[in-house]
N, CA, C and O atoms as a MOPAC input file, in Angstrom:
PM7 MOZYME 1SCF
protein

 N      0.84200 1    -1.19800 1     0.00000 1
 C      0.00000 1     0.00000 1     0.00000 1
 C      0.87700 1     1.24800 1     0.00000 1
 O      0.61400 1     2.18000 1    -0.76000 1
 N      2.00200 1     1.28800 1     0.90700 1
 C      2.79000 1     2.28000 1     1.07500 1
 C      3.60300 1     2.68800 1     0.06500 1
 O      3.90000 1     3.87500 1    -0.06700 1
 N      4.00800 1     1.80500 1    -0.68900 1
 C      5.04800 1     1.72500 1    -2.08900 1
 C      4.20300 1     2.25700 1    -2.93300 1
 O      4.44400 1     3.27100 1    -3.58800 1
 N      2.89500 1     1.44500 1    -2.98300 1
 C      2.10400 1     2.32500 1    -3.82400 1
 C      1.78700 1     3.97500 1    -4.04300 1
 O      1.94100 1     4.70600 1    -5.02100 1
 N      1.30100 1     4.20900 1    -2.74800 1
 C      1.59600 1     5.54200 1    -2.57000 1
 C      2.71700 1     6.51800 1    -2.82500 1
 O      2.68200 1     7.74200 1    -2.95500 1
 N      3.74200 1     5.64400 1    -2.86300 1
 C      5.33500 1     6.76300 1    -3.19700 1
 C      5.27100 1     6.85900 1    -4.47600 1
 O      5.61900 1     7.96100 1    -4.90000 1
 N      4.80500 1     5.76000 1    -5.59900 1
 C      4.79800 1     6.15500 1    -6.61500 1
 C      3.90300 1     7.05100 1    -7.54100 1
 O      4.13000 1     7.39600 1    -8.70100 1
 N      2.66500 1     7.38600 1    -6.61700 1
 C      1.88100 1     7.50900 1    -7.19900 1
 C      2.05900 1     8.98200 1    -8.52600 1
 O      1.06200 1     9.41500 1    -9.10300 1
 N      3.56300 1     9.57400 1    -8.80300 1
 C      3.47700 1    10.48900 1    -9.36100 1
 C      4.54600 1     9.53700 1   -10.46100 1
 O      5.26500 1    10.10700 1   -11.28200 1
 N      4.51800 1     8.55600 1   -10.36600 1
 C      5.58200 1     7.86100 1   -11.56200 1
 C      4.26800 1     6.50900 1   -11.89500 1
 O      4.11300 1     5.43200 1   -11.31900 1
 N      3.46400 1     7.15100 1   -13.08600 1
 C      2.37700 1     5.58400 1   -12.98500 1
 C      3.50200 1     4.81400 1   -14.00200 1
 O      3.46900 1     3.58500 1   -13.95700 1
 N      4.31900 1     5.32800 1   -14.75500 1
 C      5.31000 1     4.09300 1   -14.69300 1
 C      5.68200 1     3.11500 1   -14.35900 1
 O      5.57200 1     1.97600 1   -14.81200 1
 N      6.35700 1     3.70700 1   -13.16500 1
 C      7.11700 1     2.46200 1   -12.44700 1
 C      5.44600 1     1.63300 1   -11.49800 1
 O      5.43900 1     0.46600 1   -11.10400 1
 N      4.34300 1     2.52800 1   -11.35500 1
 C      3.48500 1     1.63200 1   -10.69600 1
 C      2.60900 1     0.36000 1   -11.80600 1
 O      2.16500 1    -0.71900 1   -11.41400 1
 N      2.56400 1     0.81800 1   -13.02000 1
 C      2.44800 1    -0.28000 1   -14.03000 1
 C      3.71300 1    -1.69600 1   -14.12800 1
 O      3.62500 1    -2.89600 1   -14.39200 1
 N      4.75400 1    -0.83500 1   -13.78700 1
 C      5.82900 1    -1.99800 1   -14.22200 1
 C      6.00500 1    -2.90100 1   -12.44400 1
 O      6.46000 1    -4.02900 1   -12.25000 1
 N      5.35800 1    -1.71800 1   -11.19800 1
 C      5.11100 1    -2.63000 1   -10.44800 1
 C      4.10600 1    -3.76400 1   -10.55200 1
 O      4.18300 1    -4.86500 1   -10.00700 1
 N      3.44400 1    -3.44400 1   -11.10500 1
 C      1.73700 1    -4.45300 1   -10.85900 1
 C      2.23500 1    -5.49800 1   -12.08900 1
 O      1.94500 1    -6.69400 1   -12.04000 1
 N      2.96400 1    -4.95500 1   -13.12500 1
 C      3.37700 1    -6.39100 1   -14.00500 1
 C      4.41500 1    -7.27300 1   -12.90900 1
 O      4.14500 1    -8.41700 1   -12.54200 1
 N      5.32000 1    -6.71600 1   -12.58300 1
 C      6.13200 1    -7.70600 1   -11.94800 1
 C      5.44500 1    -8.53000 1   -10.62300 1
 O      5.84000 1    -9.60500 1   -10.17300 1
 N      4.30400 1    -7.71500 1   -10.12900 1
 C      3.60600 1    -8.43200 1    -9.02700 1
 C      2.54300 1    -9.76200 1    -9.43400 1
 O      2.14000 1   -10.69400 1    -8.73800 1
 N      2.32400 1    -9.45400 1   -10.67600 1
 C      1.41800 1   -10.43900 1   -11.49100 1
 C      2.38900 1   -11.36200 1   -11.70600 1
 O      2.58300 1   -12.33400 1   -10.97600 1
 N      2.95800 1   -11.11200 1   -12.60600 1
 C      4.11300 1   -12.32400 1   -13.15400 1
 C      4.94200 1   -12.98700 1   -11.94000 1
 O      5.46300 1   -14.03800 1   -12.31200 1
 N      5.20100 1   -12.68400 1   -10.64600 1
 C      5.73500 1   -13.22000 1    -9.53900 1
 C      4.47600 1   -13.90000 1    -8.80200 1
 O      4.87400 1   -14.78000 1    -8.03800 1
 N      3.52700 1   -13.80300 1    -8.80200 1
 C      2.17200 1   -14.46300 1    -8.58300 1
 C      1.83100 1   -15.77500 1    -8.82700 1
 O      1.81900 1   -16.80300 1    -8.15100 1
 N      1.35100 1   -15.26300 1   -10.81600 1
 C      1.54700 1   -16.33900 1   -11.86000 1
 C      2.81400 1   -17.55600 1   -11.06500 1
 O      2.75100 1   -18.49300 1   -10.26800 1
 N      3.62600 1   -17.02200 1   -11.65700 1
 C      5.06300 1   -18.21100 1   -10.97500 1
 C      4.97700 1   -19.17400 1    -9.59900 1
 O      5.28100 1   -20.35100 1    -9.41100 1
 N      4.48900 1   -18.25900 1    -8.83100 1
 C      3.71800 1   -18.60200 1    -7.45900 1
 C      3.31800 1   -20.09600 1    -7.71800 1
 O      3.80400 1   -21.22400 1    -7.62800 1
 N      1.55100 1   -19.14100 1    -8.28600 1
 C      0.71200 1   -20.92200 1    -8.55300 1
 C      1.42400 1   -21.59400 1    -9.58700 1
 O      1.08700 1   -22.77500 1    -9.50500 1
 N      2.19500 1   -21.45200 1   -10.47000 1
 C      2.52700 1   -22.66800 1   -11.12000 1
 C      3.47300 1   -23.44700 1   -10.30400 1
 O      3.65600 1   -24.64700 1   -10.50500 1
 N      4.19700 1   -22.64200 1    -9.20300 1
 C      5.40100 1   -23.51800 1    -8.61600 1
 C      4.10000 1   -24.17200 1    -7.96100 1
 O      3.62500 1   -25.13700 1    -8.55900 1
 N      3.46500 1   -23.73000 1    -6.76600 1
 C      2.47700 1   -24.22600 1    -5.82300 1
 C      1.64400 1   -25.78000 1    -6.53300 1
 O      1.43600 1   -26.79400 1    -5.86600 1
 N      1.32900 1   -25.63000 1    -7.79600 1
 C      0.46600 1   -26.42500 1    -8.38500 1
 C      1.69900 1   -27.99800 1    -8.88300 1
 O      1.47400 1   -29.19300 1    -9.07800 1
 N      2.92500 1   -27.17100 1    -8.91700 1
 C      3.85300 1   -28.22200 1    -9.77600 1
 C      4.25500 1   -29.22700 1    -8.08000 1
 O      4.32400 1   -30.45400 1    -8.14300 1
 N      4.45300 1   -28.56100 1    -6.84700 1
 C      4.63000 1   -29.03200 1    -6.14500 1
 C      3.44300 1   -30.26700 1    -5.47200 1
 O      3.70000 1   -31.23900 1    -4.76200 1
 N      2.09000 1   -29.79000 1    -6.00400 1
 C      1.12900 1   -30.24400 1    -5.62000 1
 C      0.81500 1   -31.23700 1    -6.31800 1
 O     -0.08300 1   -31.95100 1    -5.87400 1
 N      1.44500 1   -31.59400 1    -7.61700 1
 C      1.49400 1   -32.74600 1    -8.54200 1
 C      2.49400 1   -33.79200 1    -7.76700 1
 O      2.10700 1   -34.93800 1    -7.53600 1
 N      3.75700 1   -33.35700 1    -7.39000 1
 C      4.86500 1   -34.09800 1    -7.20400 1
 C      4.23900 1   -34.32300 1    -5.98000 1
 O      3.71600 1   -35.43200 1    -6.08400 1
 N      4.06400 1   -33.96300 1    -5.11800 1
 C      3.50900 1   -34.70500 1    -3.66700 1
 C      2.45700 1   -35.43100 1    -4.11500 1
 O      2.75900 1   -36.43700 1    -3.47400 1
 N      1.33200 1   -35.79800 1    -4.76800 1
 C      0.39400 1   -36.78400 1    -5.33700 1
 C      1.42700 1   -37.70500 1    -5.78100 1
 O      1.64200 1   -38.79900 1    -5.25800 1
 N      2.21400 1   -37.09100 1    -7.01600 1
 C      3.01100 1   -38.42800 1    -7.46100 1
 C      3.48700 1   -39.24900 1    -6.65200 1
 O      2.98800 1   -40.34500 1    -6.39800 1
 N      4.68400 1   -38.71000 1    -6.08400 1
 C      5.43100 1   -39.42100 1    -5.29000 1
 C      5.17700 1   -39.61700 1    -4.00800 1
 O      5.93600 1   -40.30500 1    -3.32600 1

C-alpha cells in the first residue's frame, strides 16, 4: 500500500510494479500447483 503511494506520481514504475507483481504471482501458482502434482506423485 505504502510503495504504492510513493509512486503515485511515476504511474510508470506503478504499471511496471503491478506487471512484476502479477508475473511473480503467476510463478507462485505454477510452482504451488507443480509441487502439488509431485507430492500426489510421489
Amino acid at each position: 500500500m505504502v510503495h504504492g503511494v510513493l509512486h503515485l506520481p511515476l504511474p510508470g514504475v506503478i504499471a511496471m510494479d503491478k506487471h512484476v507483481i502479477e508475473a511473480y504471482e503467476r510463478g507462485w501458482m505454477y510452482f504451488s500447483l507443480l509441487m502439488i502434482l509431485v507430492f500426489l506423485v510421489y
